[in-house]
FILOSE-832403 format. One record per residue (C-alpha): x, y, z; residue in one letter; chain. Coordinates in steps of 0.5 Angstrom, whole numbers, plus 2048, in hexadecimal, padded with zeros to 3 digits. Example, Ala and Ser with C-alpha at 12.3 -4.5 7.8 and 13.67 -1.06 7.14 Angstrom:
2
x: 819&y: 7F7&z: 810&code: A&unit: A
x: 81B&y: 7FE&z: 80E&code: S&unit: A
// end
This chain:
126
x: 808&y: 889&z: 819&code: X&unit: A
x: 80F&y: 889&z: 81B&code: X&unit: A
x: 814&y: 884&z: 81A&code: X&unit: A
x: 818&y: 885&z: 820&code: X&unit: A
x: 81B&y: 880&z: 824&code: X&unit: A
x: 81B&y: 882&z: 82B&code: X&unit: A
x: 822&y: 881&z: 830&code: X&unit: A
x: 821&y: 882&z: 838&code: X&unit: A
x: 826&y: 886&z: 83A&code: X&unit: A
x: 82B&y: 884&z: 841&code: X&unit: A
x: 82A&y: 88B&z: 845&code: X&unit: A
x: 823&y: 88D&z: 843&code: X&unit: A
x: 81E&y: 888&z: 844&code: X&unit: A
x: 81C&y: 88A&z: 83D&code: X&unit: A
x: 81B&y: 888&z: 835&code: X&unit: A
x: 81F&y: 88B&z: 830&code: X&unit: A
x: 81E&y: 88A&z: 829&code: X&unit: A
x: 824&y: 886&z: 825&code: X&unit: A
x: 825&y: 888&z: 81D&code: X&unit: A
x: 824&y: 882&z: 819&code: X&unit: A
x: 82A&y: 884&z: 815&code: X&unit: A
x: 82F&y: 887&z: 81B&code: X&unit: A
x: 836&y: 885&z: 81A&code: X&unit: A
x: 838&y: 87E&z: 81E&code: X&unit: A
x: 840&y: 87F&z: 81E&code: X&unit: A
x: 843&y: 87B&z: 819&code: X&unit: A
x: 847&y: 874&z: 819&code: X&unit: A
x: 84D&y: 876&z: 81B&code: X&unit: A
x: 84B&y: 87B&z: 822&code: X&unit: A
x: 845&y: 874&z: 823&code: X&unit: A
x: 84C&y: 86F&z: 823&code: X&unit: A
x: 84F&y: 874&z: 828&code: X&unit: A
x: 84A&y: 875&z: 82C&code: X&unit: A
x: 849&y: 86D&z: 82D&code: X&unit: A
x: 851&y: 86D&z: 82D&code: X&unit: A
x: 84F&y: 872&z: 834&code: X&unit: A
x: 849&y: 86F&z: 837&code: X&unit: A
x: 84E&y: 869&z: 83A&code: X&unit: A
x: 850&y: 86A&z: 841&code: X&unit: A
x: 855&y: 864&z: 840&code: X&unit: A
x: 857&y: 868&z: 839&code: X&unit: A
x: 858&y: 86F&z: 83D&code: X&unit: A
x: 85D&y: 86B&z: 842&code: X&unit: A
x: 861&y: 869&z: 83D&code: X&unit: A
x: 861&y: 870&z: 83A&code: X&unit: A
x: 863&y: 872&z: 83F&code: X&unit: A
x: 86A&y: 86F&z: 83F&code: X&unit: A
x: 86C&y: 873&z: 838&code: X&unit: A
x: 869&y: 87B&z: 83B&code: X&unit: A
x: 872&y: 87C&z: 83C&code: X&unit: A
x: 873&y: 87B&z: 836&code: X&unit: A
x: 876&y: 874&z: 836&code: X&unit: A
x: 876&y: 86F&z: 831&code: X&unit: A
x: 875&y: 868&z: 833&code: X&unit: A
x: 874&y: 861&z: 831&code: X&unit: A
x: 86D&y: 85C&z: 832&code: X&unit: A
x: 872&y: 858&z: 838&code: X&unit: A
x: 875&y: 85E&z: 83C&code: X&unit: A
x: 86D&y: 861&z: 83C&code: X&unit: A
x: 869&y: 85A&z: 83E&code: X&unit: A
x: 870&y: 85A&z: 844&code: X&unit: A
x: 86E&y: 861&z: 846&code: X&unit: A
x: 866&y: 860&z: 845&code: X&unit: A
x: 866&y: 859&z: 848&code: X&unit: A
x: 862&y: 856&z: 842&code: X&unit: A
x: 864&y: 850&z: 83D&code: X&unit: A
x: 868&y: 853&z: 836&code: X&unit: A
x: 862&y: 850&z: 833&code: X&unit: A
x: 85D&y: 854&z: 836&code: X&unit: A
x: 861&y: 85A&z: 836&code: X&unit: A
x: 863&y: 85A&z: 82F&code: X&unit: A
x: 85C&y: 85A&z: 82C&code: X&unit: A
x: 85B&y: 85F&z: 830&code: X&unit: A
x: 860&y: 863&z: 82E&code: X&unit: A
x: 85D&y: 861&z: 826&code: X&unit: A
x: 858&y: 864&z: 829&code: X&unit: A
x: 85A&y: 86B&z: 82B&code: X&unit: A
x: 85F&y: 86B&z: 826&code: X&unit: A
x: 859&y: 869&z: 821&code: X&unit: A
x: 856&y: 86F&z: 824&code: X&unit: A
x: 85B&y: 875&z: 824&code: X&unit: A
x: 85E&y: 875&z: 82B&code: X&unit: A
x: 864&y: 871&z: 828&code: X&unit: A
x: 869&y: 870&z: 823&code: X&unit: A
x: 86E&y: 86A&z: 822&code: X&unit: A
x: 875&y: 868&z: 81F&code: X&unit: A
x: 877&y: 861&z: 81E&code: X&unit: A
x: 87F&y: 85F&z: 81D&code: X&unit: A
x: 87E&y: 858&z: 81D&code: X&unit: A
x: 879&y: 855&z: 820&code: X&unit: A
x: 87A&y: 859&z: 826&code: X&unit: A
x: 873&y: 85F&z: 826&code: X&unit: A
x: 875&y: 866&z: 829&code: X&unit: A
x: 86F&y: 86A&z: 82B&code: X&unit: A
x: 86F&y: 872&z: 82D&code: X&unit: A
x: 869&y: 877&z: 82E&code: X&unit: A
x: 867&y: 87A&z: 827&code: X&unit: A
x: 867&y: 881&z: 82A&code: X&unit: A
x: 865&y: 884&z: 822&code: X&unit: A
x: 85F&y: 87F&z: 822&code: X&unit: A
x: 85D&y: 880&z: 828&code: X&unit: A
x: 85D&y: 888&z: 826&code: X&unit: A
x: 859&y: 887&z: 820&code: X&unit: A
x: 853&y: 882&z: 823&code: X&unit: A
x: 852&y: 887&z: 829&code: X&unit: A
x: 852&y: 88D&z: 825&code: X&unit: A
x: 84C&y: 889&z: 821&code: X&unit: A
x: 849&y: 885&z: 828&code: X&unit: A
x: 848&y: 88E&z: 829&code: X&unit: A
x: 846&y: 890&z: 823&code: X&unit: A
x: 841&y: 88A&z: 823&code: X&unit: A
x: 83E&y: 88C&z: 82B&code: X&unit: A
x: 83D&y: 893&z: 829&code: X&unit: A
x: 83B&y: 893&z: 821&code: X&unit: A
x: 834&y: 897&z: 822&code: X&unit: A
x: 82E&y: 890&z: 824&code: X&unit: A
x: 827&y: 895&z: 823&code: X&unit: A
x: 821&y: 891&z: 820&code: X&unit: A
x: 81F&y: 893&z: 819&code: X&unit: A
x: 818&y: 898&z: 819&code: X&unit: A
x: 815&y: 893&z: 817&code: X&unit: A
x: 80E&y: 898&z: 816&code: X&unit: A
x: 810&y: 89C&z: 810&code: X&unit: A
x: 811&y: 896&z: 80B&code: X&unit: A
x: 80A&y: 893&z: 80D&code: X&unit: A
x: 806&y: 899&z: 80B&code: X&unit: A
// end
């Protein structure tokens, strides 16, 4: 009998098999992903889609959130690749890591379209 587990697709209504060994992304695309799946994190993406670099101060201003929470989850997106930071001092500058970001979509790509067939399963238990 067949070892496959059986995963409902969304759009069909049906079960398709799952390999056991298919590949899941690997850490770095999970923190990126988790770093994405915040609508607050998103918001504050946002602020650095131009290009400009901001401190934890002028980006909880523009957000409207405490320089507490807005810096961890600047840590957060920073942790997960959407940005990049420079101290001089105590002051923290922040700005969108345009190359890592780059790097984690094309793997995000390669993950979702790598091939996901079941195993022929018949051929080995003959």
């Amino acid at each position: 009998m067949a070892d496959d587990r059986l995963s409902p697709r969304a759009d069909s209504g049906t079960a398709q098999a799952v390999r056991p060994e298919a590949a899941i992304p690997d850490d770095d695309l999970q923190v990126f992903l988790k770093a994405l799946a915040s609508t607050t994190r998103q918001k504050l993406y946002s602020h650095f889609a131009d290009g400009e670099e901001l401190t934890v101060g002028e980006v909880a201003e523009r957000a409207g959130l405490g320089p507490s929470t807005t810096s961890e989850h600047l840590a957060v997106l920073r942790r997960g690749g959407l940005l990049q930071s420079t101290r001089t001092g105590k002051l923290v500058r922040y700005r969108a890591d345009q190359e890592g970001i780059a790097g984690l979509l094309d793997q995000l790509h390669s993950y979702l379209l790598s091939p996901s067939e079941p195993q022929d399963t018949r051929a080995s238990q003959s």
